[in-house]
TIVO-353675 format. One line per 10 residues: number of its first residue (from 0); their letters; for each residue x, y, z of C-alpha. Coordinates in Angstrom, 2 decimals. Example, Ala and Ser with C-alpha at 12.3 -4.5 7.8 and 13.67 -1.06 7.14 Angstrom:
# residues 2
0> AS> 12.30/-4.50/7.80; 13.67/-1.06/7.14
# end
This chain:
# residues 575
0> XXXXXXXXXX> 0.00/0.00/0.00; 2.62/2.56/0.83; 4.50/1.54/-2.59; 1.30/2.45/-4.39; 1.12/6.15/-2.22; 4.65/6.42/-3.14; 3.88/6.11/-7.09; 0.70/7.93/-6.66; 2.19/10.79/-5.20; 5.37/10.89/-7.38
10> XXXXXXXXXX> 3.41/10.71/-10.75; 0.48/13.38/-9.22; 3.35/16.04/-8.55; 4.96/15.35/-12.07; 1.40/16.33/-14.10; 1.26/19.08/-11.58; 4.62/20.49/-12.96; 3.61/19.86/-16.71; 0.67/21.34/-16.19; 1.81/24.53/-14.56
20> XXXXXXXXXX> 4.43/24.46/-17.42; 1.41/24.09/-20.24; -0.37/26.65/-18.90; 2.35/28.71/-19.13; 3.67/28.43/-22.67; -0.25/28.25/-24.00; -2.48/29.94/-21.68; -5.28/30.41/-24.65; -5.30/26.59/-25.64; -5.57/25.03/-21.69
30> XXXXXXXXXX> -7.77/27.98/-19.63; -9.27/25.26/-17.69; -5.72/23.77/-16.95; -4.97/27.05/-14.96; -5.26/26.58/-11.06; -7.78/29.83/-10.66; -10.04/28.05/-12.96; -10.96/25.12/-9.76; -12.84/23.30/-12.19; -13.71/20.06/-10.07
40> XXXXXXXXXX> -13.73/17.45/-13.56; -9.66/18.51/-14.59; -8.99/17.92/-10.91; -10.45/14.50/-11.20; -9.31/13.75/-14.72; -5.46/14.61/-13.42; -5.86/12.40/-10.22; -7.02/9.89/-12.18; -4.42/9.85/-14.82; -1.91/9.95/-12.23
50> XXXXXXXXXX> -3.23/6.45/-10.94; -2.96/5.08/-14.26; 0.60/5.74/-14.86; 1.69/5.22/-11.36; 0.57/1.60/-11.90; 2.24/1.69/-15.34; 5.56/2.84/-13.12; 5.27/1.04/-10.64; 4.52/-2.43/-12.98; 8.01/-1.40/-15.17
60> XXXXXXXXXX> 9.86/-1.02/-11.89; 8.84/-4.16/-10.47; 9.99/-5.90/-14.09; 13.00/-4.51/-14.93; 15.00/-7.28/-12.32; 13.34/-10.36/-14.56; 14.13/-8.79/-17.51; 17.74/-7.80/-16.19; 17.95/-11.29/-15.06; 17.24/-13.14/-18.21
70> XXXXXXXXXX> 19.53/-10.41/-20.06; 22.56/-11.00/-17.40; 22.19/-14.71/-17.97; 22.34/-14.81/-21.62; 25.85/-12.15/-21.89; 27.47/-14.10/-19.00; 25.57/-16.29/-17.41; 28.00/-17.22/-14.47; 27.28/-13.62/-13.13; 23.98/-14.47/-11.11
80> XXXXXXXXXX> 24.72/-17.42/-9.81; 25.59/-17.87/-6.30; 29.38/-17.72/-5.48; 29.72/-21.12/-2.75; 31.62/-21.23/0.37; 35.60/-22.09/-0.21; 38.62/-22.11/1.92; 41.86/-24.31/2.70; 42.26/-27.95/3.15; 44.65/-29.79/4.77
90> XXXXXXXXXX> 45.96/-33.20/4.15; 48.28/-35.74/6.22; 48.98/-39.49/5.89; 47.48/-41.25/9.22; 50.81/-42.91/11.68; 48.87/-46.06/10.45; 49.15/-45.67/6.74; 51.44/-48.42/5.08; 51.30/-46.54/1.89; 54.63/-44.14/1.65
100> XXXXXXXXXX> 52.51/-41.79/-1.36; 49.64/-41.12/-1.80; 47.48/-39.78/-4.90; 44.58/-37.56/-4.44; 43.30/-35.95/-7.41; 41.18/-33.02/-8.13; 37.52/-33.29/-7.36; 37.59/-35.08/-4.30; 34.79/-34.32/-1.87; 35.44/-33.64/1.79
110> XXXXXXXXXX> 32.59/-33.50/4.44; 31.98/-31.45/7.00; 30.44/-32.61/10.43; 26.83/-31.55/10.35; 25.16/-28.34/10.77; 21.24/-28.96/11.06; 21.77/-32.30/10.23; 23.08/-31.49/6.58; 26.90/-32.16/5.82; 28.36/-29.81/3.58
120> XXXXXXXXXX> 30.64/-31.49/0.55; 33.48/-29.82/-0.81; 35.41/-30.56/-3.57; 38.86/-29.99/-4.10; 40.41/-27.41/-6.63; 44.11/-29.22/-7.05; 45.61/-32.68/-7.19; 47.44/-33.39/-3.75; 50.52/-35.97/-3.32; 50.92/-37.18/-0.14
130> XXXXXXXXXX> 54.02/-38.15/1.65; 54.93/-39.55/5.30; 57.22/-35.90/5.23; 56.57/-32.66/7.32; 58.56/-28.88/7.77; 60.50/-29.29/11.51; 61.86/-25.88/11.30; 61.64/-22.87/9.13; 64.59/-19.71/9.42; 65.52/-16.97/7.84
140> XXXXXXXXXX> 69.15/-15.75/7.53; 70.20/-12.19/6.05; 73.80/-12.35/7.31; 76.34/-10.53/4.73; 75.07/-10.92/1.41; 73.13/-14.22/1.78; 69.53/-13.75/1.68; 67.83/-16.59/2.39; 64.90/-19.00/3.80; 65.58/-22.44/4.81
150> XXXXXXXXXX> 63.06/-25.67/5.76; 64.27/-28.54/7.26; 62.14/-31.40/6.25; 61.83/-35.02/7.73; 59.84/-38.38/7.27; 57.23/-39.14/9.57; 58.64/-42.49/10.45; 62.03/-43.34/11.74; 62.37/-46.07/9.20; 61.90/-44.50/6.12
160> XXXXXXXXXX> 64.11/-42.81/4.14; 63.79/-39.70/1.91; 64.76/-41.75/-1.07; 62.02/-44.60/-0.83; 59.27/-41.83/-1.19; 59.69/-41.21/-5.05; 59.55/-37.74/-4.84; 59.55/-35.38/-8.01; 58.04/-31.87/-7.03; 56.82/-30.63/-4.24
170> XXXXXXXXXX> 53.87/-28.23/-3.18; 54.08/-25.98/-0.59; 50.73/-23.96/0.66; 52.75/-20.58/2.39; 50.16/-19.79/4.66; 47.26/-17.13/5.21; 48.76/-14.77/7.32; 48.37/-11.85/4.66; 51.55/-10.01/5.57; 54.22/-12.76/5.93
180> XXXXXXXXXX> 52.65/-15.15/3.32; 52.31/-12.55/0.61; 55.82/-11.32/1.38; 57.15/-14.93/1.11; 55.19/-15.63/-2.37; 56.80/-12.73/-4.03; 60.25/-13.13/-2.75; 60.28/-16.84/-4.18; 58.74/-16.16/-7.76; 60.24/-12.55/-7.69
190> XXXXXXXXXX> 63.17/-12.79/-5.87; 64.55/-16.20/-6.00; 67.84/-16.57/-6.65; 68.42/-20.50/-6.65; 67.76/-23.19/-4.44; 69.95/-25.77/-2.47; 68.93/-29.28/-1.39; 71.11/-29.99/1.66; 71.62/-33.67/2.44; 72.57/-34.71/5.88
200> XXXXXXXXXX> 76.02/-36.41/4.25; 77.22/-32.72/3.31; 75.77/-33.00/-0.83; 74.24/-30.06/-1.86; 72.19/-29.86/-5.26; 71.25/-26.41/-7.13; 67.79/-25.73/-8.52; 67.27/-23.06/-11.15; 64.65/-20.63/-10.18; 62.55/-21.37/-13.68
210> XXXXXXXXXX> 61.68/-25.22/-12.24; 59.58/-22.85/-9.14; 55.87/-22.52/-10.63; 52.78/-20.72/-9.20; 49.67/-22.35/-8.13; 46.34/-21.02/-8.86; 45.97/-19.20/-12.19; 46.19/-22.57/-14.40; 43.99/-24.16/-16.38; 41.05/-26.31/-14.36
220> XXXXXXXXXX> 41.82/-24.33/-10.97; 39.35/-22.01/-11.06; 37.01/-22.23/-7.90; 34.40/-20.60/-9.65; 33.08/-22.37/-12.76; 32.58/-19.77/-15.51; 30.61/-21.98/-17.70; 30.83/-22.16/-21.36; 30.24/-18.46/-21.68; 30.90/-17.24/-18.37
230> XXXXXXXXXX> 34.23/-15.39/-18.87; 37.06/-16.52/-17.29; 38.74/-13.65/-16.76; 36.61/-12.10/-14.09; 36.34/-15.17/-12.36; 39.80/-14.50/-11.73; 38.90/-11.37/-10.11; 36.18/-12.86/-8.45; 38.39/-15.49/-6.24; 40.98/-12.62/-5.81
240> XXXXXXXXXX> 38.49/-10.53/-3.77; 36.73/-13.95/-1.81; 39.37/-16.24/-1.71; 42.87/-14.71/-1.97; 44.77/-17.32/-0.43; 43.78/-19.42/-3.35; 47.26/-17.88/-4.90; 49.63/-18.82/-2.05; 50.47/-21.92/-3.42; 53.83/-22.71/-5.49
250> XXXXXXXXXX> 55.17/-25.88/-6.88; 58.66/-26.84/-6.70; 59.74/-28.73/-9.83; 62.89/-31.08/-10.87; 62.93/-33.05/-7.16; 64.26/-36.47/-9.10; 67.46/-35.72/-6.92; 66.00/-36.46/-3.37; 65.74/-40.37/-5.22; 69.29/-40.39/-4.17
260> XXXXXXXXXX> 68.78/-38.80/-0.47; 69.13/-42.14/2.22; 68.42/-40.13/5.14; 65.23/-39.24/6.92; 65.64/-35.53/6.09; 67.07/-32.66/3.79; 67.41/-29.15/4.29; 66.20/-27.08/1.10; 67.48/-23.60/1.46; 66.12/-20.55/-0.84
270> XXXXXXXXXX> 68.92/-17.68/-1.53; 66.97/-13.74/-2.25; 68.69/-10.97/-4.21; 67.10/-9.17/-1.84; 66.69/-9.82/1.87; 63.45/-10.47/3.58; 61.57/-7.81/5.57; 62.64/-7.91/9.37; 58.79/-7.93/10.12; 58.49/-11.05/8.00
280> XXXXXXXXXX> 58.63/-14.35/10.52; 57.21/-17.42/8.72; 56.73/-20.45/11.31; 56.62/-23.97/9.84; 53.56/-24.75/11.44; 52.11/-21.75/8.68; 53.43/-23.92/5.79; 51.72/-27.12/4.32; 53.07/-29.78/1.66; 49.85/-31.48/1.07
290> XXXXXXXXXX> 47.00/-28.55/0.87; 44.31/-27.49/-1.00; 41.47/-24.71/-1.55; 38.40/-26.37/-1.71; 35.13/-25.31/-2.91; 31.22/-26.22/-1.47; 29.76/-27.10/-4.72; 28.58/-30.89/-5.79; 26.45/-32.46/-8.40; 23.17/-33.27/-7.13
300> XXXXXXXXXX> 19.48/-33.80/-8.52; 16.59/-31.58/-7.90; 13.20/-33.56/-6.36; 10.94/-34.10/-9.72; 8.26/-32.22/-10.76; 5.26/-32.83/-12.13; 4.54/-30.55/-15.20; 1.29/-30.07/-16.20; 1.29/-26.91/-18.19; -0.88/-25.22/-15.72
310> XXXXXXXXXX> 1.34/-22.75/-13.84; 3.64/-19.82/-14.77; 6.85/-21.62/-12.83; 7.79/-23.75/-10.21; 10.03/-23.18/-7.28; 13.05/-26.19/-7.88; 13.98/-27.78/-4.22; 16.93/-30.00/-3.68; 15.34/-30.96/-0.72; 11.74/-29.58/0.82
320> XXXXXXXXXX> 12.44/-31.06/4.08; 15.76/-28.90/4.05; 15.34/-25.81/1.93; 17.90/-23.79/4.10; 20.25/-26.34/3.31; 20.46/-26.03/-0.11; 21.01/-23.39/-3.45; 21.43/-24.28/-6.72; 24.28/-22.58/-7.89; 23.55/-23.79/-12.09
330> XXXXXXXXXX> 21.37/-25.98/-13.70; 23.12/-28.56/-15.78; 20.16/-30.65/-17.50; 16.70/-30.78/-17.99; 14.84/-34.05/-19.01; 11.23/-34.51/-18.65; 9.09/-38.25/-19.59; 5.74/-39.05/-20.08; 3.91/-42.38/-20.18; 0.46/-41.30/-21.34
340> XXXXXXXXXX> 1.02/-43.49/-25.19; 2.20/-46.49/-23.59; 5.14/-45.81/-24.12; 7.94/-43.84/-21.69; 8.76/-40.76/-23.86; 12.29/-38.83/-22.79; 12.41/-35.35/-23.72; 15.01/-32.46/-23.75; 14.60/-29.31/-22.34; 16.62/-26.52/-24.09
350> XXXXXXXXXX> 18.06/-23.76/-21.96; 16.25/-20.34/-23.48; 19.40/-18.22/-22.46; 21.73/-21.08/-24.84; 20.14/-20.34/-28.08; 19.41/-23.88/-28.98; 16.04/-23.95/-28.88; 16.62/-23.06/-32.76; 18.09/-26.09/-33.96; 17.20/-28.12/-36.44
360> XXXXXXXXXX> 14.95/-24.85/-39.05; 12.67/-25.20/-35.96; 11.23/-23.98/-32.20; 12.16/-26.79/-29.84; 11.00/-26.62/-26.03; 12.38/-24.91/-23.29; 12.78/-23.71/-19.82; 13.65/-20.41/-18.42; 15.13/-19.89/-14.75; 14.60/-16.65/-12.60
370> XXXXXXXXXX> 14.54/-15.50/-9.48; 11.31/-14.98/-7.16; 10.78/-13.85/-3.87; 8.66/-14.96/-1.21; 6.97/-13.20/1.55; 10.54/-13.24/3.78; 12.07/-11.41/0.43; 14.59/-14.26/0.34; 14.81/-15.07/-3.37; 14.30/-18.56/-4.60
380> XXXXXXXXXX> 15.19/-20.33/-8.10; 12.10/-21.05/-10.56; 11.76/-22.73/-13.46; 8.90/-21.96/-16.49; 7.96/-24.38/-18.74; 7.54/-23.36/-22.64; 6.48/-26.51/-24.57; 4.58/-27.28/-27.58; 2.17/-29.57/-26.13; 0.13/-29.52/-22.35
390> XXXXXXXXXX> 1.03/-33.56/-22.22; 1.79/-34.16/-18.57; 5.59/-34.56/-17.78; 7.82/-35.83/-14.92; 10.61/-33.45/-15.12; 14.49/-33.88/-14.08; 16.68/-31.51/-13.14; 20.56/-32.13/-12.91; 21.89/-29.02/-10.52; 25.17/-28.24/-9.18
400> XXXXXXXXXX> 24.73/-27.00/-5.79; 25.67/-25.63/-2.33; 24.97/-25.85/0.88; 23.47/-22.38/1.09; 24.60/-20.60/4.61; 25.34/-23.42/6.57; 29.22/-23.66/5.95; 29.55/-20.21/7.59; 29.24/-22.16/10.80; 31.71/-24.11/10.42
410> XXXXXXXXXX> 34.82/-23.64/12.67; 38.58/-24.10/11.84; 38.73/-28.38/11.76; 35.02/-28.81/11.38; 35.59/-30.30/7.67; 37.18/-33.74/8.31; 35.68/-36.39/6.86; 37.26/-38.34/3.80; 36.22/-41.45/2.09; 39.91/-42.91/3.33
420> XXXXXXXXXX> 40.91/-44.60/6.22; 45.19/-43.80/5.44; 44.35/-40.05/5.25; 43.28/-37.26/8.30; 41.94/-34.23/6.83; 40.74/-30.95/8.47; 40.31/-27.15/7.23; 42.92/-24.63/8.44; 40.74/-21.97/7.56; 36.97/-20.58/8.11
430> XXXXXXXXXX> 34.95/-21.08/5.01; 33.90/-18.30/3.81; 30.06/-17.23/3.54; 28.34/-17.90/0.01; 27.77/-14.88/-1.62; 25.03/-13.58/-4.37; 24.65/-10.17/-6.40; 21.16/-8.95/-6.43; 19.78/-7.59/-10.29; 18.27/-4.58/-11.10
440> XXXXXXXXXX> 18.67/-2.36/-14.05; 21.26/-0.35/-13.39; 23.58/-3.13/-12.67; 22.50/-5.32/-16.27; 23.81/-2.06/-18.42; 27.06/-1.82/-16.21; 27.69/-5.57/-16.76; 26.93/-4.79/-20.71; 29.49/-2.64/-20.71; 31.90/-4.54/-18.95
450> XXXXXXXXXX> 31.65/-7.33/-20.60; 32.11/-5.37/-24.14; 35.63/-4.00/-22.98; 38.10/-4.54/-25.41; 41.91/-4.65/-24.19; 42.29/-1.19/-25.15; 39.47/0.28/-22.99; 40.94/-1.49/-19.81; 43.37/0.31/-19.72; 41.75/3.21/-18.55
460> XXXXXXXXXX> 41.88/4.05/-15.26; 37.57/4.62/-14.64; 36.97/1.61/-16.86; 39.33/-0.52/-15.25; 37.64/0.05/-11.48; 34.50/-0.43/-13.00; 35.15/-3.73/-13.99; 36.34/-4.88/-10.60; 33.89/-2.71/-8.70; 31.06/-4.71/-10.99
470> XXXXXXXXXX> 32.80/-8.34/-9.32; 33.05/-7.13/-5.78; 29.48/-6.62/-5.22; 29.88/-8.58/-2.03; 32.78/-5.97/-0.64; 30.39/-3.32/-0.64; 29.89/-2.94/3.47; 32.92/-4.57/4.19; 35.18/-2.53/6.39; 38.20/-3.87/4.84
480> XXXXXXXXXX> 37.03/-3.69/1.40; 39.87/-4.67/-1.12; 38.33/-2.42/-3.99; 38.20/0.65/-2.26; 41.48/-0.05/-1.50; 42.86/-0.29/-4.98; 40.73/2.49/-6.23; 42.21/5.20/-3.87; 45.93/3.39/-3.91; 46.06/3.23/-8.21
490> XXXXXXXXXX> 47.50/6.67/-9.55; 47.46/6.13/-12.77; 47.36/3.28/-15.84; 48.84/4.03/-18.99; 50.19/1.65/-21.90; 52.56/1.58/-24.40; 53.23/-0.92/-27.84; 56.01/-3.37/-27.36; 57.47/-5.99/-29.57; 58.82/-9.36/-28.21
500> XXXXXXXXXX> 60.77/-12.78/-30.09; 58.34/-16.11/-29.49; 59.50/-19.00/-31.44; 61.72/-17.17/-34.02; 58.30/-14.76/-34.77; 58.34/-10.92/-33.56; 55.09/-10.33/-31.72; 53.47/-6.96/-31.14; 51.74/-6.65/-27.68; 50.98/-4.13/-24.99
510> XXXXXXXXXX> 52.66/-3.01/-22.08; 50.47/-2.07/-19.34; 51.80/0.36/-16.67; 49.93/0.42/-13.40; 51.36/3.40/-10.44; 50.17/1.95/-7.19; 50.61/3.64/-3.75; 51.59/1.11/-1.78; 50.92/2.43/1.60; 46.91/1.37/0.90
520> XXXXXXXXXX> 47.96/-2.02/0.88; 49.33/-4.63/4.15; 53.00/-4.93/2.25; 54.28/-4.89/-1.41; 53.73/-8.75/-1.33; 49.86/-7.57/-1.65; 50.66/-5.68/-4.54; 52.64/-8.24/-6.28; 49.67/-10.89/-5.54; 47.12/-8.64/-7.20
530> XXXXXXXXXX> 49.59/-7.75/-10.03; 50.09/-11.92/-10.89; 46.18/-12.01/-10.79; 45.73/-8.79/-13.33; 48.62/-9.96/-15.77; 46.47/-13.04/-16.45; 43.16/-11.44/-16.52; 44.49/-8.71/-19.28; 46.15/-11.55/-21.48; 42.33/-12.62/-21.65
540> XXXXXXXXXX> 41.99/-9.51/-23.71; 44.30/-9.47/-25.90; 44.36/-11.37/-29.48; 45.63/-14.80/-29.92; 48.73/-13.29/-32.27; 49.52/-10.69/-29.64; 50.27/-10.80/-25.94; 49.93/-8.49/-22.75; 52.78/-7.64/-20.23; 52.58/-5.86/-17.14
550> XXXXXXXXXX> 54.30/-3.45/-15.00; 53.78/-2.67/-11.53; 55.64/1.15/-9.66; 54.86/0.34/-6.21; 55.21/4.07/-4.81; 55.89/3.89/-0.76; 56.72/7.07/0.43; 60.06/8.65/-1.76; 60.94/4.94/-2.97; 59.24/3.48/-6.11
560> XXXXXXXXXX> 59.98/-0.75/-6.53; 59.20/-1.79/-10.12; 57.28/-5.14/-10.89; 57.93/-6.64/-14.37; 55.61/-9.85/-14.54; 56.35/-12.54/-17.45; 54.62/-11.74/-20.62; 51.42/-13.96/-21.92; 50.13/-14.68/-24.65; 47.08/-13.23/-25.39
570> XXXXX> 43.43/-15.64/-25.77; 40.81/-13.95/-27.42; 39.98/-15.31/-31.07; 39.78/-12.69/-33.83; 36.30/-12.04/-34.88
# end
């Protein structure tokens, strides 16, 4: 009732202005218009008119978020869909294990103990190797000109040797402590001079910087599935806002050489150009060999429905008996089957958002998904029906979902359970809460023009925050809000052509130049993270033939530290 006032009023004051302004311009056309005239009839006709179009307003208005909706999913559909609870997983070999390495691959799903009597299931975003080996003792030395950060690692068991677990790489998860884990991430991919394998009989073996690789930014590790046309790219940014220790992972490549260590330990020691910040105290109980960021998301099916052609949508449960432990986070398949013939009929839906309900020269059937609200306002997935005939149809739906809320209950060791008796499992950090952007008009043309960037028109400065404030919508009453941050620490972008030798072929490509005051950010290790995470998301930009590079001046204070990241090649097909 007070929305319909609110319309009423807003339209009634509007005709009042338009007519003052008529009466104005053409006093001898409208003398009835004029307020002196009091005839009772315009008074009415006016009121009355302004009822009409307030419901005409107020009927657009309350539109515009379906029709946003269905527009957002068609130009990038990941956009509305729910962004799941992730954080870090541990891994360890039980004492009882007999197996000396063990294999667990991406995709495994981890329980959690349960909240309402619902376990949430994770998955895991990286393939773990497991070893009966753990970090004793982690120092730093910056004595003279060595620079350097050394682990001391040891078996498990007093009767196994180093050799006998057929180790060839290494991961190592460097913690979430945001000042001494960033530092450490850029000092070893930006620093790194070489490292030495120690072995207790006084050998020492040299490892070239190049055989250290970064975790995170790969193929297949996204935490966020970006669909077919979901847009990688600012999925990136996505799990750099929610989940930024995601990156603090590095692989350690070229390991053949501990086949030949017969002791139950090594020492591998990492020499810096540049010494480590004084401030900057790792502990080996921060570090992990056998981690993983995992995400809540799992394939599950939706309870049937009947369809009988009757009703504008239906609401899609996972589970009626636990609706606030469940959201669908996509819809992967839709099959419906009837039996009225005689015969069980199976049946297609096409997605309307996917186009391909135009195959074959004709109109096949299809489903659309939105967004309604019930009387809480809490917003709840539908699907509508469009078919050709009214046959009744048991429908299927194939979903991935989450577990809604519930894993923002769950404490530090609360997700432990593994379908393995030789491995002990436990989170080392707090899951964090799912997250969901809420449509409305203004937001579908900003994502439009996102979305329509070229490479060019990131590189400006307003465009450029745009784009990241459109992926942060979560951040927005966060006190520590990572955004914000950036936008008041970046001075300026600017970019210049540059030409580079790949594979005997000169290659034109774009150097990006990004002026950061650093004194925004927790330490330049921050910077560096963010500046790994936007070198990949420009090379999304550019042209297959062509390639982005990226710059970071890091301005703290009267000193200025310049970040060159690697070149990469560029992904985007030519139209």
């Amino acid at each position: 009732m007070q929305d319909n006032i609110y319309y009423y009023k807003k339209e009634l004051d509007y005709l009042h202005k338009m007519r003052t302004l008529f009466v104005r311009n053409f006093p001898k056309l409208a003398p009835f218009l004029d307020y002196n005239s009091k005839d009772p009839d315009i008074e009415r006709l006016i009121e009355n008119f302004a009822i009409l179009t307030s419901k005409l307003h107020q009927e657009l208005d309350s539109n515009i978020p379906l029709l946003a909706e269905s527009l957002i999913n068609i130009i990038s559909p990941n956009y509305t869909n729910p962004l799941p609870s992730v954080c870090i997983q541990d891994f360890t070999l039980s004492p009882d294990a007999k197996a000396l390495k063990l294999f667990l691959p991406k995709n495994t799903e981890v329980h959690s103990i349960p909240i309402d009597d619902v376990e949430c299931r994770f998955k895991t975003l990286y393939d773990v190797w497991l070893y009966p080996l753990q970090i004793t003792d982690c120092t730093i030395s910056n004595a003279h000109d060595t620079h350097s950060l050394s682990l001391d690692l040891m078996t498990s068991k007093s009767d196994i040797a180093i050799a006998s677990l057929d180790i060839s790489h290494l991961d190592i998860y460097l913690g979430n402590d945001i000042y001494t884990s960033n530092t450490l991430l850029m000092w070893i991919l930006h620093y790194l001079k070489e490292i030495i394998i120690f072995f207790e009989n006084g050998e020492e073996f040299r490892i070239q910087p190049s055989f250290v690789t970064h975790r995170g930014l790969g193929e297949g590790e996204s935490a966020f599935n970006s669909g077919e046309n979901g847009f990688e790219a600012f999925a990136l940014l996505q799990e750099l806002f929610f989940i930024p220790e995601k990156f603090n992972f590095i692989r350690i490549n070229k390991l053949d050489i501990l086949k030949r260590c017969n002791a139950r330990g090594f020492r591998m020691k990492f020499n810096f150009t540049k010494p480590l910040p004084a401030v900057c105290i790792p502990r080996a109980e921060m570090l992990s060999l056998s981690a993983s960021p995992i995400v809540n998301a799992f394939p599950i099916s939706a309870e049937p429905i009947i369809n009988k052609h009757d009703r504008e949508s239906y609401r899609i449960f996972i589970n009626q008996n636990k609706p606030q432990g469940y959201e669908i986070v996509e819809v992967v398949r839709v099959k419906a089957h009837n039996s009225d013939t005689g015969k069980r009929i199976l049946k297609n839906y096409k997605s309307f958002e996917r186009f391909g309900i135009f195959e074959n020269n004709r109109l096949n059937d299809f489903y659309s998904l939105s967004y309604k609200k019930d009387a809480y306002q809490t917003p709840h997935r539908h699907i509508s029906f469009f078919s050709q005939t009214n046959i009744t149809e048991t429908i299927s739906i194939e979903t991935i979902a989450c577990n809604k809320h519930l894993p923002s209950h769950l404490k530090i060791g609360h997700i432990n359970k593994l379908n393995s008796k030789d491995i002990i499992t436990r989170n080392i950090t707090l899951p964090t809460p799912m997250k969901q952007v809420e449509i409305d008009g203004e937001l579908l043309w900003k994502i439009v023009s996102v979305i329509s960037f070229n490479y060019q028109s990131l590189l400006d400065k307003p465009t450029f925050l745009t784009a990241l404030e459109s992926y942060s919508f979560h951040l927005h009453n966060d006190t520590d809000n990572i955004v914000k941050r950036f936008a008041k620490a970046l001075v300026e972008i600017h970019s210049k052509p540059i030409y580079r030798l790949s594979n005997m072929i000169t290659k034109k490509g774009t150097l990006c130049i990004m002026s950061i005051d650093e004194s925004r950010f927790y330490c330049l290790g921050e910077v560096y993270k963010m500046g790994l995470v936007f070198a990949k998301f420009f090379s999304h930009f550019a042209s297959i033939n062509s390639f982005c590079e990226l710059q970071i001046r890091s301005i703290n204070k009267d000193t200025i530290t310049t970040i060159n990241y690697p070149y990469k090649d560029g992904s985007r097909a030519i139209m």
